[in-house]
C-alpha positions as CSV (number, residue, x, y, z in Angstrom):
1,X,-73.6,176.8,-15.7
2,X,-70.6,178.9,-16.0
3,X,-67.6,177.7,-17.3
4,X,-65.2,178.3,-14.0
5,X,-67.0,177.6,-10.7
6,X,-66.0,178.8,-7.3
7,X,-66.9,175.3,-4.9
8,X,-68.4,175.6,-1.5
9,X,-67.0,174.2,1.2
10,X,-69.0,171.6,1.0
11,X,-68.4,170.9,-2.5
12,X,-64.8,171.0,-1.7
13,X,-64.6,168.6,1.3
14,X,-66.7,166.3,-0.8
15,X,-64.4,166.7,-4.3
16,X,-61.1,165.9,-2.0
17,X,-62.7,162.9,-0.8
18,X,-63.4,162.2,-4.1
19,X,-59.6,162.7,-5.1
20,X,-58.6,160.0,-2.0
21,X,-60.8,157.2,-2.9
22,X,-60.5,157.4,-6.5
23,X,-57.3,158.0,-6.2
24,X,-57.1,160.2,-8.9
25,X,-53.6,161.8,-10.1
26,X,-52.8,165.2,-9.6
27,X,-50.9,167.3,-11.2
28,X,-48.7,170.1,-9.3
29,X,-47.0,173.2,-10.4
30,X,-44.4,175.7,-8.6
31,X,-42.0,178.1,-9.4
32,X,-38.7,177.5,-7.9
33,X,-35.7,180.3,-8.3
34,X,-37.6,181.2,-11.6
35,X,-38.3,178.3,-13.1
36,X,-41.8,176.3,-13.4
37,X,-41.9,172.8,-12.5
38,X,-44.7,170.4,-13.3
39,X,-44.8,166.9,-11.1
40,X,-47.3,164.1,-10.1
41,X,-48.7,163.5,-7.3
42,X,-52.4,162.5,-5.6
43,X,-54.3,163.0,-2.6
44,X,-54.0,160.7,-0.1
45,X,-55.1,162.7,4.0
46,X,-57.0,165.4,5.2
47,X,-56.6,166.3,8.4
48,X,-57.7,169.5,10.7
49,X,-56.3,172.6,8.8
50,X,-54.5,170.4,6.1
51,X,-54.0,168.3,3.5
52,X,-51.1,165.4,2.7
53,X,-50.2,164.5,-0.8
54,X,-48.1,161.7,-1.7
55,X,-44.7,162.8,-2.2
56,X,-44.2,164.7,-5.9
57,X,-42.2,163.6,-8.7
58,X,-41.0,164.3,-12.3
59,X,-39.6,163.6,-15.1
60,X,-37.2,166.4,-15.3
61,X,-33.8,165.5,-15.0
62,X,-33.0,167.4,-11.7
63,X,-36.6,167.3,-9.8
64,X,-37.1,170.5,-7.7
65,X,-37.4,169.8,-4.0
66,X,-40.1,171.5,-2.3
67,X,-39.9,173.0,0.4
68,X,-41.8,174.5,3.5
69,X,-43.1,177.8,2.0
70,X,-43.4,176.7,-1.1
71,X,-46.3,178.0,-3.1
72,X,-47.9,174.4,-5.0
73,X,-51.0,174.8,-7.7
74,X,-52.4,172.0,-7.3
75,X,-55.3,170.6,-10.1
76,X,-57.3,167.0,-11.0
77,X,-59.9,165.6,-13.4
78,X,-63.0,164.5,-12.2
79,X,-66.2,163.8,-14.2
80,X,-66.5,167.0,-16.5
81,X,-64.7,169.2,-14.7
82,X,-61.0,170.5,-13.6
83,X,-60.4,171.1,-10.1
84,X,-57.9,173.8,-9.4
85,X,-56.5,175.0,-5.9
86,X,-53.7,176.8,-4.9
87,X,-52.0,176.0,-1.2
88,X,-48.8,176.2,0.7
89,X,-46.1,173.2,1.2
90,X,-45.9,172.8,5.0
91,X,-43.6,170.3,5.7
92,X,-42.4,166.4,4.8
93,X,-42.9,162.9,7.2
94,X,-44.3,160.1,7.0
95,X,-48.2,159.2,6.0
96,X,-49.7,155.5,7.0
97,X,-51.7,154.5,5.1
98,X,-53.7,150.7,4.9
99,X,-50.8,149.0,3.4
100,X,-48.3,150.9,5.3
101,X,-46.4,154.5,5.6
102,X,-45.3,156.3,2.8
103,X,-43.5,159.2,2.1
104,X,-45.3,162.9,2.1
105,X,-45.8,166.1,2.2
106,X,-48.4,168.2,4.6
107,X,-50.2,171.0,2.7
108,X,-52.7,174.0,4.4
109,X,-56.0,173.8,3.6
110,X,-57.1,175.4,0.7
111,X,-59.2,178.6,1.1
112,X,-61.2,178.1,-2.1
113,X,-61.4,175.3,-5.4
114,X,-62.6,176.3,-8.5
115,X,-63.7,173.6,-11.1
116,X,-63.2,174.7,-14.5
117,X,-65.5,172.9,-17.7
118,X,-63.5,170.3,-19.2
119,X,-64.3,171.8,-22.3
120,X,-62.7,175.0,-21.9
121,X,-59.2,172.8,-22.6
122,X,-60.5,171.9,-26.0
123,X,-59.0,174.3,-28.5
124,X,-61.0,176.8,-30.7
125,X,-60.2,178.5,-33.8
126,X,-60.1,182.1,-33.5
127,X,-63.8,183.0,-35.5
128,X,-62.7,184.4,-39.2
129,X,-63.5,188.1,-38.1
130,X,-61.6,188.7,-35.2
131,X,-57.7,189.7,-34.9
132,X,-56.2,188.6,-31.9
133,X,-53.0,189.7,-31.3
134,X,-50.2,188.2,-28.8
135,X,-46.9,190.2,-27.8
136,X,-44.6,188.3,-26.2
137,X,-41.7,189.3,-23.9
138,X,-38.6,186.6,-22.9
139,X,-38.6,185.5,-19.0
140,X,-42.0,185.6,-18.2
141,X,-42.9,187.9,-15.0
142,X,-46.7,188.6,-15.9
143,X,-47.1,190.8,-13.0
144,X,-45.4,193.1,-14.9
145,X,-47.8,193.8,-18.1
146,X,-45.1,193.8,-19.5
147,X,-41.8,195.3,-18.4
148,X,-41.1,198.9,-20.3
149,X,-37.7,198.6,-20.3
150,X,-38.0,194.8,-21.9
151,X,-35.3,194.4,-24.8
152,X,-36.5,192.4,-26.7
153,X,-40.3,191.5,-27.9
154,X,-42.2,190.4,-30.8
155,X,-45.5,189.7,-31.8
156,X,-48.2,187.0,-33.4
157,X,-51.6,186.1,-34.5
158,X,-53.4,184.1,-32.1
159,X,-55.1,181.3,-34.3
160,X,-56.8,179.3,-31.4
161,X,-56.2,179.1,-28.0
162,X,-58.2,177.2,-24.7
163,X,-57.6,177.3,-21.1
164,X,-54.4,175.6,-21.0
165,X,-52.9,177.5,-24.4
166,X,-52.7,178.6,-27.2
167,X,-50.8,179.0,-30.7
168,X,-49.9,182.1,-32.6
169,X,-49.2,182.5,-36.3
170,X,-45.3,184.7,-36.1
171,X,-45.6,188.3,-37.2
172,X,-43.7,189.7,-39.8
173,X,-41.0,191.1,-37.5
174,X,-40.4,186.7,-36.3
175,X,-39.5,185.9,-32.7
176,X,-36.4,184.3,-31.6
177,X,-35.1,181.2,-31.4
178,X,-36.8,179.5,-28.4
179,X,-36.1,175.7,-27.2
180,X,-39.3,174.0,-25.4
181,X,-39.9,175.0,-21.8
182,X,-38.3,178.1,-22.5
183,X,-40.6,180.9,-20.2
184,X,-42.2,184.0,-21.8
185,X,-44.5,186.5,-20.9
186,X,-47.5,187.5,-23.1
187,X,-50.5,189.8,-23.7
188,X,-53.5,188.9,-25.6
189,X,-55.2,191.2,-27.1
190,X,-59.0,190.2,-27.2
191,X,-60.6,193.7,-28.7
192,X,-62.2,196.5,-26.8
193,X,-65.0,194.6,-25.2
194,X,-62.2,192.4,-23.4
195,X,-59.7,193.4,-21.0
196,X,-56.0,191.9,-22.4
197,X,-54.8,188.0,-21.0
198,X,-51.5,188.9,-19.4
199,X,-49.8,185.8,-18.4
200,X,-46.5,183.4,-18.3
201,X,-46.3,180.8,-21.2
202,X,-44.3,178.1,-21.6
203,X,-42.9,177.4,-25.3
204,X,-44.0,174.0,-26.7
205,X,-43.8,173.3,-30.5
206,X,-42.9,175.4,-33.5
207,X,-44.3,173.6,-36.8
208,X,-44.9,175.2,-40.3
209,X,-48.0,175.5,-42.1
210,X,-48.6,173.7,-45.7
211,X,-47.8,177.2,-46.9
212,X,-44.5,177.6,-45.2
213,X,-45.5,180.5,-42.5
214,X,-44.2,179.1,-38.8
215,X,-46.4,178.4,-36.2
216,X,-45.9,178.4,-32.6
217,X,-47.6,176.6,-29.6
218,X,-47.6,177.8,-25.9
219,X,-48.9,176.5,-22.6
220,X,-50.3,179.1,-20.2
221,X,-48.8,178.3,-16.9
222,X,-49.3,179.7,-12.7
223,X,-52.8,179.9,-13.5
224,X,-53.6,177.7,-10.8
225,X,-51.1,179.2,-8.6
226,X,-52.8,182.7,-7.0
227,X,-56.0,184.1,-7.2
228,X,-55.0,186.2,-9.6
229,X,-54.0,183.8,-11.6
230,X,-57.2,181.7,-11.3
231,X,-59.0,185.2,-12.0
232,X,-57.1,185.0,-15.3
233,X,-58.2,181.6,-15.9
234,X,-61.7,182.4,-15.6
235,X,-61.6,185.5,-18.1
236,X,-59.7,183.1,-20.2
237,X,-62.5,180.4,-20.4
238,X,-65.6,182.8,-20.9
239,X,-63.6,184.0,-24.5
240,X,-62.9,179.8,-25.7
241,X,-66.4,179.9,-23.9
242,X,-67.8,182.6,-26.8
243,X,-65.6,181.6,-29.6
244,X,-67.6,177.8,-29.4
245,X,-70.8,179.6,-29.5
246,X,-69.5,181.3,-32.3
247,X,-68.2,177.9,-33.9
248,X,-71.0,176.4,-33.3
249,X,-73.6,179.0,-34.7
250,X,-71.9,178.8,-37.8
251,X,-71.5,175.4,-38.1
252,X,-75.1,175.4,-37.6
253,X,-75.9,178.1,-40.1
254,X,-74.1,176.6,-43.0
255,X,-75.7,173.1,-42.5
């Protein structure tokens, strides 16, 4: 079975019924004037040409309103899998439900669901014999591949990685100083047989090694945002996809 899976639509009617009567949480990402946002929400209607989600929140100190247009990844857990869908925000109102009406928001219909191996969000090391390089831009923009006339950029070591990030060893020329959230774009560098991952990261954690060199950890986000960007995901899991074989061959071979 492949690691990302397209869904019928009969696999996706049944998986959002799934999400209603489970209940399950959902999480949701958007870019709003440049910025990504992750909130909470879950399932709760379908209706003809729609979907209605109970209405998003944070904790971000100032939570982003959405608002009709807005483009919403949207993406739950379910057995073994991911489900990832991209749709549009619609409008707000009122949903009843059994124990009465709460507030939401009316989505279209998605056009297609992927489900993505659970496994594919399990970091791997980078095998011993490959170099995987990442250069890294400031402000993110993907799209771009990267800007030309970027200022500033600098480059690392990719020492594992998996469908939601990954974490780079710093280059001898450093990066600068980043806080966590802080948006960058990136390029990964997977060797001739591979096309390069360009993408948006987030910056998460900078820690140091026990022999002092600085490593960095970044979450890929608007993967679940455009097909594009669920293309990207996909190309993504096939390399954590062959770097487990890889792990595991060798495991095998030295036991």
């Amino acid at each position: 079975m492949p690691i990302v899976q397209a869904l019928s639509r009969k696999q996706m009617a049944e998986s959002l019924q799934e999400a209603i009567g489970r209940q399950i949480p959902v999480q949701l990402t958007c870019q709003i004037d440049g910025v990504w946002h992750t909130l909470h929400t879950r399932i709760i209607g379908v209706d003809v040409g729609g979907l209605w989600i109970d209405r998003p929140v944070c904790h971000e100190a100032d939570a982003p309103e959405i608002r009709p247009g807005q483009n919403l990844g949207l993406s739950f857990k379910f057995k073994h899998h991911k489900h990832i869908l991209n749709t549009v925000a619609e409008c707000a109102g009122p949903f009843r439900l059994a124990d009465g009406d709460v507030e939401a928001v009316r989505v279209q219909a998605p056009r297609r669901m992927q489900r993505v191996q659970r496994r594919a969000y399990h970091r791997v090391d980078v095998p011993r014999n490959r170099s995987v390089l990442a250069t890294f831009w400031p402000g993110g923009g993907a799209e771009n591949d990267p800007p030309a006339e970027a200022a500033l950029s600098w480059e690392g070591w990719v020492t594992n990685v998996s469908a939601g990030g990954f974490q780079v060893r710093i280059g001898s020329h450093g990066a600068p100083e980043l806080e966590i959230g802080d948006l960058v774009g990136v390029r990964i560098e997977l060797g001739q047989e591979y096309d390069p991952i360009v993408a948006d990261a987030q910056f998460r954690q900078q820690v140091a090694d026990d022999r002092g060199v600085c490593l960095q950890g970044f979450q890929f986000v608007g993967l679940n945002d455009s097909p594009a960007g669920q293309e990207t995901l996909r190309r993504v899991g096939a390399v954590v996809c062959e770097f487990q074989r890889h792990q595991d061959h060798h495991a095998s071979s030295v036991a």
